[in-house]
C-alpha positions in Angstrom: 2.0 -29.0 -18.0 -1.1 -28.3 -19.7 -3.4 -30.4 -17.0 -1.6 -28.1 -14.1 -1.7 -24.8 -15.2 -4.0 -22.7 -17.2 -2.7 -19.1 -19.1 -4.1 -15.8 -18.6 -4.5 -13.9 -22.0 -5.4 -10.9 -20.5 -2.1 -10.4 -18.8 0.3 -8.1 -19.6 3.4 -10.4 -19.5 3.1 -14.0 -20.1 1.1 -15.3 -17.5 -0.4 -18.6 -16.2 -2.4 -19.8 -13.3 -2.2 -23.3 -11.4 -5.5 -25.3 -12.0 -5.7 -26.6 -8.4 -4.5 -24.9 -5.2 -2.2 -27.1 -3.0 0.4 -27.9 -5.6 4.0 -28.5 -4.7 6.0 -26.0 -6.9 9.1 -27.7 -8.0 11.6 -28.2 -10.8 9.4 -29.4 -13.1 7.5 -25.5 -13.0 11.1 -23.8 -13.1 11.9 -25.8 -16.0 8.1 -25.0 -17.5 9.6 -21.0 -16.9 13.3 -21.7 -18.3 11.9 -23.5 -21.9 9.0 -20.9 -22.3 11.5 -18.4 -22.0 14.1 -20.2 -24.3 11.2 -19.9 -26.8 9.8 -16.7 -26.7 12.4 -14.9 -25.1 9.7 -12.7 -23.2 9.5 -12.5 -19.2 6.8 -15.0 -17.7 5.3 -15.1 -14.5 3.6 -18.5 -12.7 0.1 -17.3 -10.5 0.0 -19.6 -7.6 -3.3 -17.4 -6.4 -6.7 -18.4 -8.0 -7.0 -15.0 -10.0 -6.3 -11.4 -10.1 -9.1 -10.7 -7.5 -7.3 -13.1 -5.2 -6.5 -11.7 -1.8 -3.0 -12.4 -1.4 -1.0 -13.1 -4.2 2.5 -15.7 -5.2 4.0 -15.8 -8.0 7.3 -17.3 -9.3 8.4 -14.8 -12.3 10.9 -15.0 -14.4 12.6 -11.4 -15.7 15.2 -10.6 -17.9 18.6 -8.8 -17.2 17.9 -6.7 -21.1 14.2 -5.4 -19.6 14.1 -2.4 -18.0 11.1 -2.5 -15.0 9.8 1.4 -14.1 10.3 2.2 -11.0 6.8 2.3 -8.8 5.4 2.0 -5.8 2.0 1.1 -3.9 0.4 3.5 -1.0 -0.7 -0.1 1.1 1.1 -2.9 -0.6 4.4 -4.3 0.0 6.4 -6.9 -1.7 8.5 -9.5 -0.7 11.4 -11.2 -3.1 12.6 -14.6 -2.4 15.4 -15.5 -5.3 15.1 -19.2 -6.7 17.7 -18.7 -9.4 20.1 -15.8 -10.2 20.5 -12.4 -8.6 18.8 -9.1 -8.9 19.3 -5.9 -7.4 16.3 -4.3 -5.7 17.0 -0.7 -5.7 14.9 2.0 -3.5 14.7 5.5 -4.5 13.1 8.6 -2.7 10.5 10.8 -4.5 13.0 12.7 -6.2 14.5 9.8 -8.2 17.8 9.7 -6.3 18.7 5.7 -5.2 18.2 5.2 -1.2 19.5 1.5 -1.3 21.0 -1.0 -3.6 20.5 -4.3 -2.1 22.0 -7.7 -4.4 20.0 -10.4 -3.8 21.4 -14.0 -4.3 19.8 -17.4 -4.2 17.7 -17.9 -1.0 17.7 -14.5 -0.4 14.8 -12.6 0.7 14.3 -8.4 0.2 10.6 -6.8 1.3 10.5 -3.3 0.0 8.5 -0.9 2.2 5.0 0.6 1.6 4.6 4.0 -0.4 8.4 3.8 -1.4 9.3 3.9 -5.3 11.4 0.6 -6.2 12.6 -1.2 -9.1 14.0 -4.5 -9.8 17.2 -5.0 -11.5 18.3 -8.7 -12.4 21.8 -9.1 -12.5 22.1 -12.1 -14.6 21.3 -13.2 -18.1 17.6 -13.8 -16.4 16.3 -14.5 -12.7 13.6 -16.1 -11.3 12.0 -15.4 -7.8 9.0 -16.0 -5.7 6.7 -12.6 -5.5 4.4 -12.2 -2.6 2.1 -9.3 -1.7 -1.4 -8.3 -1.1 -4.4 -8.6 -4.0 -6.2 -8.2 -5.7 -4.2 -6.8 -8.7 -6.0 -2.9 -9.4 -4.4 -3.0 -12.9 -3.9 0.9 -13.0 -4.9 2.0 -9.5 -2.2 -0.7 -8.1 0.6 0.6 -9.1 2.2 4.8 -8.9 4.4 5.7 -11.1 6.4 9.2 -10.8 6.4 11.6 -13.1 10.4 11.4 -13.4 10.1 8.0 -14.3 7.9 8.6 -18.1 11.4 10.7 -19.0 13.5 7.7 -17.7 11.4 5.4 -19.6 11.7 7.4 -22.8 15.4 7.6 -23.2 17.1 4.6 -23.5 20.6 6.4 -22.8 19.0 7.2 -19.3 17.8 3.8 -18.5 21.6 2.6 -19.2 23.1 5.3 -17.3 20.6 3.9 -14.3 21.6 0.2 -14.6 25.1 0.8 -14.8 25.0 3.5 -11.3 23.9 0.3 -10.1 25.8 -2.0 -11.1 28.3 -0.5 -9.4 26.7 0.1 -6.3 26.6 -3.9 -6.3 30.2 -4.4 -7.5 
């Protein structure tokens, strides 16, 4: 793997970039995801863009039913979610904090959530691992909003299982 892909120690999460562009992603990548995450037990995401600056970027990610991911939303970015492996809930909530739509993705899948919406994923099982697409370049603080209900859901671990269990069984 080490001649394909290179990581990015600047990330955030556990990151890494393909070396060339044209690569066929297949089961040898998953399988690069399913061991790192076997061995660190952290979420890790595969850049299938250049780097950060990239116009458009792909990703396959790998994230963890025990993570909780703050809800968010971009003013001119969408984002589509293609499931390779697993299920995840992509939930949509107005600016109040009250859940628009639960929608349970599946293998195959695919889920776009709107511009300027707050949304959160959810995965279902023990981990899941999709395909991210959406517009770059990454603006590290500017590309993401986060609400202001979302720093007291963030803080309180009660709330955040209170949230994932409303959705579970919205899902059920």
């Amino acid at each position: 793997m080490k001649n394909l892909i290179k990581q990015d120690y600047k990330a955030k999460t556990t990151s890494f970039f393909l070396l060339k562009e044209g690569e066929k992603i297949d089961q040898k990548y998953i399988s690069f995801l399913k061991k790192s995450y076997s061995k660190n037990k952290k979420d890790i995401r595969l850049c299938l863009h250049k780097n950060p600056k990239a116009k458009h970027h792909d990703m396959i990610i790998l994230q963890q039913r025990k993570n909780f991911y703050t809800p968010h939303k971009h003013l001119k970015k969408g984002e589509t979610y293609h499931i390779i492996q697993g299920s995840m809930a992509c939930v949509l909530l107005n600016n109040s904090g009250k859940i628009t739509k639960v929608c349970r993705l599946k293998k195959n899948e695919i889920f776009r959530t709107p511009l300027n919406i707050f949304h959160t994923m959810l995965p279902i099982t023990k981990y899941v691992i999709y395909h991210e697409s959406k517009t770059g370049p990454f603006l590290k603080k500017n590309d993401s909003i986060y609400p202001k209900w979302g720093k007291k859901l963030i803080s309180d671990k009660r709330l955040i299982e209170k949230f994932k269990k409303t959705i579970y069984k919205h899902i059920n």
